[in-house]
C-alpha positions in Angstrom: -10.5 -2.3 9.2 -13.6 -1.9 6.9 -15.0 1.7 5.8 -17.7 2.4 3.0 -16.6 4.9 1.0 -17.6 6.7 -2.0 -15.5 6.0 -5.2 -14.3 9.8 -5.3 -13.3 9.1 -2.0 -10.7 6.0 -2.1 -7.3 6.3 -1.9 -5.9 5.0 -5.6 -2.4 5.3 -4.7 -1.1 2.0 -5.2 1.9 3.0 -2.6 -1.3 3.1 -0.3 -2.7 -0.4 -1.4 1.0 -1.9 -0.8 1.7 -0.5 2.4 -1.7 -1.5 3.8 -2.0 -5.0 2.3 1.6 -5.1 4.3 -0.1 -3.9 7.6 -2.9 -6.1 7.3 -0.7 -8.9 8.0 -0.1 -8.6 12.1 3.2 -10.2 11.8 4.5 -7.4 9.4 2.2 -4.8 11.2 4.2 -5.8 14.3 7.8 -5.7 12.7 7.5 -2.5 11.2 6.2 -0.9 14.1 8.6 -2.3 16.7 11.6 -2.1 14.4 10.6 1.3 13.7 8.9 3.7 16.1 11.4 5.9 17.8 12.7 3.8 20.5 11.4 5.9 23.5 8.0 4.7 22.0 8.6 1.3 21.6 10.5 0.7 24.4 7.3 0.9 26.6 5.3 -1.1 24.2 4.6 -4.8 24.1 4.1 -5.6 21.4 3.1 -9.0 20.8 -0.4 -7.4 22.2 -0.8 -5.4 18.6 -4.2 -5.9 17.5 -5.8 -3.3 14.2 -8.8 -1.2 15.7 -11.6 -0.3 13.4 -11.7 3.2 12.2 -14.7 2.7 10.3 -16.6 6.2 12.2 -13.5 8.5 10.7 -15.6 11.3 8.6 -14.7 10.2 4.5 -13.8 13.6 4.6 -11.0 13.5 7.0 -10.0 10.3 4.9 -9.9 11.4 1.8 -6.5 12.1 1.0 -5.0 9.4 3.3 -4.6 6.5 4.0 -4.7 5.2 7.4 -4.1 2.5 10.4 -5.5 2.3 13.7 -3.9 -0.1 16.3 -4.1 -1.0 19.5 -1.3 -2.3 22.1 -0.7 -2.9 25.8 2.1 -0.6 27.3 4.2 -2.0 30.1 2.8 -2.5 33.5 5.1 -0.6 35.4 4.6 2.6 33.0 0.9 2.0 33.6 1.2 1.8 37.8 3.9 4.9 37.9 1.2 7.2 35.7 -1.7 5.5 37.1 -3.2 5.0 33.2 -6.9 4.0 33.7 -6.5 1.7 30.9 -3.1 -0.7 30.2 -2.7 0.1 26.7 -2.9 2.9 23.8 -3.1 3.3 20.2 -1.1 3.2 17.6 -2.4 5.9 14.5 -0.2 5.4 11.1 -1.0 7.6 8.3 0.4 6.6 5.1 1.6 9.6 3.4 2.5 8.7 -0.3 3.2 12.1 -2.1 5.9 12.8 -4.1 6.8 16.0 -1.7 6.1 16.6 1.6 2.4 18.2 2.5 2.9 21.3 4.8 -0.4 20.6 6.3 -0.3 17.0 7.0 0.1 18.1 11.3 -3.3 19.5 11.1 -4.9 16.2 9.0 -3.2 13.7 11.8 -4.8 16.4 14.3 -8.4 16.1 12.6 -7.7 12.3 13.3 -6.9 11.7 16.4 -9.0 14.4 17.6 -12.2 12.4 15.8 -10.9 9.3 17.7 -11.8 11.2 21.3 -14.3 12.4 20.2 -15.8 8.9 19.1 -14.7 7.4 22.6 -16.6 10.9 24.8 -19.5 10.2 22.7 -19.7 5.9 23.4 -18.6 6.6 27.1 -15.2 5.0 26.6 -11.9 6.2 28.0 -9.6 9.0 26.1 -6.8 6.5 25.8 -3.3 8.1 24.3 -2.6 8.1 20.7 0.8 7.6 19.3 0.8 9.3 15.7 3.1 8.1 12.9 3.7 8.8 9.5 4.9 6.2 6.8 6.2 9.1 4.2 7.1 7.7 0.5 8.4 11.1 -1.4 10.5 11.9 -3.5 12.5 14.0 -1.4 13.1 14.1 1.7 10.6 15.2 4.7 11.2 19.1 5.1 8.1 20.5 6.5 6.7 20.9 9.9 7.4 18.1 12.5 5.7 19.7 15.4 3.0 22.7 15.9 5.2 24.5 17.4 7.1 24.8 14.0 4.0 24.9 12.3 2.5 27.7 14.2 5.3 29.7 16.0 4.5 31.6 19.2 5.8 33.7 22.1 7.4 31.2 24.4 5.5 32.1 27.1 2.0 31.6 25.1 2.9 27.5 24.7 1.2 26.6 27.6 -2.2 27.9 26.2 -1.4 26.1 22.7 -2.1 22.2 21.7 1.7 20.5 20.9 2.1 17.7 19.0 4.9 16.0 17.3 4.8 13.4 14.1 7.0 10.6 14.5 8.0 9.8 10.4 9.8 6.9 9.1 10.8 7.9 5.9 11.3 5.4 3.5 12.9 6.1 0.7 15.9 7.7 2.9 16.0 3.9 4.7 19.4 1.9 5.1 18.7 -0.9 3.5 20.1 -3.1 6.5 17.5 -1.9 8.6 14.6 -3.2 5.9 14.5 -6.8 8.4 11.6 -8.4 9.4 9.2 -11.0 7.7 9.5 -11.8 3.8 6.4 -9.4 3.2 7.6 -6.5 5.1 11.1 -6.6 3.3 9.1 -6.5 0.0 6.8 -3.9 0.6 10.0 -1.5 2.2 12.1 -2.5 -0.9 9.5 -1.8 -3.1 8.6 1.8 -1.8 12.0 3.1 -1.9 13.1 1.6 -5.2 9.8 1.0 -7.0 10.2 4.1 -9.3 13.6 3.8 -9.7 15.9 2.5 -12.5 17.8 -0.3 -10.2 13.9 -2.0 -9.6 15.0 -4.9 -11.7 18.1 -5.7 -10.1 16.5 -5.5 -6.2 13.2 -7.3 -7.9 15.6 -10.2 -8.3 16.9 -10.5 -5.1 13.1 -9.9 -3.5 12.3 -13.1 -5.2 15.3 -14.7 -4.5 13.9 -13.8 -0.8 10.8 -14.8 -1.7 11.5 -18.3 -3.3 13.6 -19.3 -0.4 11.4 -17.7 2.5 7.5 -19.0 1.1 5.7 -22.0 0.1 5.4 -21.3 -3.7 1.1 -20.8 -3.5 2.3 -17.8 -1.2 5.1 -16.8 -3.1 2.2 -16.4 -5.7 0.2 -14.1 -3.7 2.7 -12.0 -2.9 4.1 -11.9 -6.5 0.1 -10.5 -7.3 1.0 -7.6 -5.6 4.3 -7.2 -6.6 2.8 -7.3 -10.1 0.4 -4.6 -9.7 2.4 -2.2 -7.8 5.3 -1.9 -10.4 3.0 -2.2 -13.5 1.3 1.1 -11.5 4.6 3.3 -10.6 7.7 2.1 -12.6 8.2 3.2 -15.8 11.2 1.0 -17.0 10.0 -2.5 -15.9 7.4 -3.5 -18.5 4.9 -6.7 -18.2 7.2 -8.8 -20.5 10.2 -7.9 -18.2 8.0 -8.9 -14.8 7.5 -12.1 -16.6 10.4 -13.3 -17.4 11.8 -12.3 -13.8 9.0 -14.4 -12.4 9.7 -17.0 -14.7 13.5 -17.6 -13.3 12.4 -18.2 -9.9 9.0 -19.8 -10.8 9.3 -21.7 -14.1 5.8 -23.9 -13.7 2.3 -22.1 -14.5 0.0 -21.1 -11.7 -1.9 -23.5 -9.7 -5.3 -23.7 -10.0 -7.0 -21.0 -7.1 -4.3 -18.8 -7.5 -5.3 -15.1 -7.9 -3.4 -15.6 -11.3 -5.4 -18.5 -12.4 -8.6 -17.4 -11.9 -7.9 -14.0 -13.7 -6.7 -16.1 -16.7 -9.4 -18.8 -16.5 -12.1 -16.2 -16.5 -10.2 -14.2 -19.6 -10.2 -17.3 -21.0 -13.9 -18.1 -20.7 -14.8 -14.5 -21.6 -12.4 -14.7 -25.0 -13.9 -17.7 -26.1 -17.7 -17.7 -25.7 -17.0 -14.0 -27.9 -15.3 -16.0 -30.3 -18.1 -18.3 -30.9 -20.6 -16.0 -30.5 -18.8 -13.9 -33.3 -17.0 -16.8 -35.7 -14.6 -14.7 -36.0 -10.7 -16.2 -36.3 -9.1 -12.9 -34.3 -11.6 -14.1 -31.2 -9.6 -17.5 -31.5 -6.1 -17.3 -30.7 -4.4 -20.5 -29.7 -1.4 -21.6 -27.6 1.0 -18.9 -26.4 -0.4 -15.9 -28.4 -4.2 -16.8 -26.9 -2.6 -17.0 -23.2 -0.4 -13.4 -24.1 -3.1 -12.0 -25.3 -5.5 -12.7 -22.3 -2.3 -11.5 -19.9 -2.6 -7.9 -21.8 -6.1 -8.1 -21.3 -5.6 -8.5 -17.9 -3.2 -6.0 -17.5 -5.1 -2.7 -19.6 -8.0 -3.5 -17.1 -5.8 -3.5 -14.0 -4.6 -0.2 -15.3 -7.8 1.5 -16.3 -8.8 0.6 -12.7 -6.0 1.8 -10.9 -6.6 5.5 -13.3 -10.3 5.1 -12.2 -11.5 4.8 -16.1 -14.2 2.1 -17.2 -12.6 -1.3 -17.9 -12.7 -2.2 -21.4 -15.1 -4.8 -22.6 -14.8 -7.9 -24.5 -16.0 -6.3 -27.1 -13.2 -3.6 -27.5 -10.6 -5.8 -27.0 -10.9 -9.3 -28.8 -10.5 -7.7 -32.2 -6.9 -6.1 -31.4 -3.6 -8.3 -31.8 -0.9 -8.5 -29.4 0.9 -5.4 -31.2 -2.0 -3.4 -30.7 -3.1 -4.7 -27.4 0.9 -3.6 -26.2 0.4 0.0 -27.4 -2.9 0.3 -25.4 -0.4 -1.1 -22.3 2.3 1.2 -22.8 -0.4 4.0 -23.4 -2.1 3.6 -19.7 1.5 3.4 -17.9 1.9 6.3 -19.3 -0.7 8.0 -17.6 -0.2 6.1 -14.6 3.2 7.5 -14.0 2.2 10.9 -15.4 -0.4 11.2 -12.6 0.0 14.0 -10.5 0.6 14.1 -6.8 -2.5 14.2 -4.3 
């Protein structure tokens, strides 16, 4: 799925970015959804057909507080003779709905999708093809608002006919049994991490995740998964610090990253960046050594990751080769902080 959007306009949740880095793999994309939909969905699915759609025509304003997948998948033949469907398959719409309570009005947003969808298709002369809608709710609390229109907007029984119905299918995550978070390595990640990512326990289930992990995937994917492991509880968990993520990782992965890694090339190019400063400057704080030059180029790392997940400018070179590790900590602890302290969208 690609989309331009304005800056304003991206989702920065980084429950969105872990949920949809998980449904960009088609493997995960397939569990979830098969494991998951209410069964009188998937039982007329097939679902080794799943394929993403683009959704690139979906106003930014309709996307703006959302994030959102489109898929596609054949339904079974005999469901598509007995209703005599003019095409063999539907869609799939899964709205990711991260907020820490439940948004009253979220019917009416799914509406605005799926009625821009037909409307796309009547205006390219393609078929109206049915839409499945699904919620992936991460909150707090549990769901309590509207499933259906007809809660939403109550009526005279006999005026339903004349009235659109519609009713959200919502898996909601953090209320999951934790024997039913199955499928590939990734997908058991990314559930885990939604329902416990802001809690206490996160260190205890991070362990076994990489226990997972380190037993399911070749260690260069192990890596790229741990990338986005790192980012999503240096965004949302308050307890589990950068030092604390490392020396997790460093139990199941004692060696240092090989070269390509994601990792790597973010502490190559610190590297590079920390010591043409130094030598431009001649100053000794611009050349750490050893272990306190490769901390201090992680915490570099880590305040810019930040600052980009809160939207603020990244900090240059400048600002930051003149602070020691002490320092350099506070401004870490100072951005979490914020992150945490964000408030709901």
């Amino acid at each position: 799925m690609t989309t331009e959007e304005n800056p304003d306009e991206r989702i920065q949740s980084p429950h969105d970015r872990l949920i949809n880095q998980t449904l960009q793999q088609i493997d995960s994309a397939r569990a979830l959804l098969s494991e998951h939909l209410p069964r009188e969905l998937a039982e007329h699915l097939q679902f080794h057909t799943l394929a993403p759609v683009d959704t690139s025509f979906i106003d930014a304003n309709l996307r703006r507080r959302f994030a959102d997948r489109l898929f596609k998948v054949d339904v079974a033949p005999e469901i598509v003779k007995n209703l005599g469907m003019k095409v063999n398959y539907v869609y799939i719409f899964v709205l990711i709905d991260h907020k820490s309570t439940d948004e009253p009005f979220t019917l009416i947003q799914m509406l605005g999708y799926l009625v821009r969808i037909w409307e796309n298709a009547l205006a390219n002369r393609q078929p109206l093809v049915p839409i499945l809608p699904w919620v992936i709710y991460n909150g707090i609390g549990p769901w309590r608002s509207s499933r259906s229109l007809a809660e939403l907007i109550p009526v005279p029984g006999n005026w339903k006919r004349y009235l659109p119905a519609m009713e959200l299918a919502i898996l909601d995550v953090g209320r999951m049994d934790d024997a039913k978070m199955t499928g590939d390595p990734i997908l058991q990640v990314a559930l885990a991490l939604l329902k416990y990512g802001r809690g206490l326990e996160l260190e205890s289930v991070l362990r076994l995740l990489f226990e997972l992990l380190a037993r399911a995937l070749q260690p260069q994917q192990a890596r790229d998964v741990l990338d986005t492991i790192r980012v999503y509880v240096m965004s949302v968990n308050p307890v589990v610090g950068e030092e604390k993520m490392n020396d997790l990782v460093s139990e199941f992965w004692p060696v240092q990253p090989e070269p390509g890694s994601v990792a790597d090339q973010l502490i190559k190019k610190g590297e590079a960046r920390g010591i043409a400063i130094g030598e431009a400057r001649g100053e000794a704080k611009g050349e750490t050594r050893g272990e306190t030059r490769g901390k201090a180029l992680e915490k570099w790392n880590t305040i810019r990751m930040l600052q980009s997940i809160l939207g603020l400018q990244e900090s240059p070179d400048e600002d930051l080769v003149d602070k020691d590790l002490s320092e350099l900590q506070a401004m870490i602890e100072t951005l979490r902080v914020q992150v945490i302290a964000r408030p709901s969208e």
